[in-house]
MIKOL-356280 format. One line per field, with one value per residue (C-alpha): residue number from 1; x, y, z. Coordinates in steps of 0.1 Angstrom, whole numbers, m for minus. Layout:
BEGIN
i NUM/...
X X/...
Y Y/...
Z Z/...
This chain:
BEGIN
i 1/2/3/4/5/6/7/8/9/10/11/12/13/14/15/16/17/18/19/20/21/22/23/24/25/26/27/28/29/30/31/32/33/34/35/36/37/38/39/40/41/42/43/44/45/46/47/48/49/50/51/52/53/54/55/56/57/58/59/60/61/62/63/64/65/66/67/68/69/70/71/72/73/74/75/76/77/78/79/80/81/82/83/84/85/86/87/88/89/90/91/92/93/94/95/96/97/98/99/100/101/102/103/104/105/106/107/108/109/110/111/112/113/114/115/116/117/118/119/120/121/122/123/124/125/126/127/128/129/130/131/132/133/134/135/136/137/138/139/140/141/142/143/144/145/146/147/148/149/150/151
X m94/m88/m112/m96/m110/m83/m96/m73/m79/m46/m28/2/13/39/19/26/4/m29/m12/17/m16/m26/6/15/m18/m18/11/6/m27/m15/m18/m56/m71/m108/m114/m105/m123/m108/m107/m73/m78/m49/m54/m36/m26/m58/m76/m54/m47/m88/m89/m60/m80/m108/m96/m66/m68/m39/m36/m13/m11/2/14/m11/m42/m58/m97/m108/m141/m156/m186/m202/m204/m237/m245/m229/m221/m193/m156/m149/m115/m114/m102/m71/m57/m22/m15/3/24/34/46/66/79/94/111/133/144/148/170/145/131/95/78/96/84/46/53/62/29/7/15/23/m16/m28/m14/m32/m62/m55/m49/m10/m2/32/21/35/75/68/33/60/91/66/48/83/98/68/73/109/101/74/94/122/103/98/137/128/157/149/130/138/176/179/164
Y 110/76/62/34/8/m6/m38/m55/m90/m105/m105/m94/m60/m51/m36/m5/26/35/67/43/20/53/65/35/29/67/60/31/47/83/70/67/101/91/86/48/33/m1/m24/m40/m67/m77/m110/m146/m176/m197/m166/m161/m199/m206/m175/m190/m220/m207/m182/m198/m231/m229/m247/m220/m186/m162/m129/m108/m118/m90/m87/m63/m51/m69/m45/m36/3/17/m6/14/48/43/44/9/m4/m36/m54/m64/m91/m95/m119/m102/m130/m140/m107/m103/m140/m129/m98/m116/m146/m123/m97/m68/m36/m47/m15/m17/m59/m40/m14/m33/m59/m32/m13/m46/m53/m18/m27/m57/m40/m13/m45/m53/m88/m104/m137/m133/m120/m87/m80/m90/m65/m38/m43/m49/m20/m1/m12/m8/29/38/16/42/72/61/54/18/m6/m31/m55/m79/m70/m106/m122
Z 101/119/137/159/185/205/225/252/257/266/298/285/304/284/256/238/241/226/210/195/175/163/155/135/118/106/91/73/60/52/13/23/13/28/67/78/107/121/152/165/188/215/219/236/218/226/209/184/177/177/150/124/128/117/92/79/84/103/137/155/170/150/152/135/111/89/84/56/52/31/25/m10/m18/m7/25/54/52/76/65/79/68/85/119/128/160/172/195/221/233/197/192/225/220/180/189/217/192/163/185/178/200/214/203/166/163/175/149/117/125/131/101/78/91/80/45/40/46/25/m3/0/3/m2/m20/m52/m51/m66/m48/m16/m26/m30/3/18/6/18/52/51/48/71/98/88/92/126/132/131/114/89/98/68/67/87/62
């Protein structure tokens, strides 16, 4: 079972729904066989920006920053998967340069999130075609084109 807190702290009205996040994230976590609990966080480019700083080192909003739990076996006995903030302008912003649906640009960063915290991460080239191809098909499941295939 998921367990998800949605928090909306961005202005942006043009957001998708709360069944949509859970839609997406049970999706991208339907390989998880033990309950998940996790937090996404809408956010706006100061937030965002302020968080990549922090985090990253980066001095920019960006569209979506993972958080895993980070919690050694034992401490909680909650089923706490992680956090996860998209920066709702970012997102709205990329899918009108890049050409794409709003709801399939929300859809490939939520569930590209959900995969880091399960453990994906894309920086080596193979650790990237897996987690790629991974995406590719939950986005298709959905009826959600490619959202590489620009690339």
């Amino acid at each position: 079972m998921l367990e998800l807190d949605l928090q909306l702290a961005s202005d942006t009205a043009e957001l998708p729904a709360e069944a949509d996040f859970r839609r997406w994230c049970e999706l991208a976590l339907q390989q998880r066989s033990a309950d998940s609990e996790l937090t996404i966080r809408i956010v706006d480019e100061s937030e965002a920006r302020e968080l990549n700083h922090t985090w990253r080192h980066k001095d920019y909003a960006t569209n979506v920053l993972s958080f895993p739990a980070d919690i050694p076996d034992g401490l909680l006995d909650i089923p706490l998967l992680g956090d996860l903030v998209i920066c709702a302008p970012v997102v709205a912003r990329e899918a009108a340069e890049q050409g794409k649906a709003p709801a399939a640009h929300w859809a490939h960063l939520v569930i590209h999130g959900c995969l880091h915290l399960l453990g994906y991460d894309h920086i080596e080239d193979a650790e990237a075609e897996e987690m790629e191809a991974l995406e590719r098909k939950l986005l298709a499941e959905l009826g959600h084109p490619d959202p590489y295939d620009d690339e």
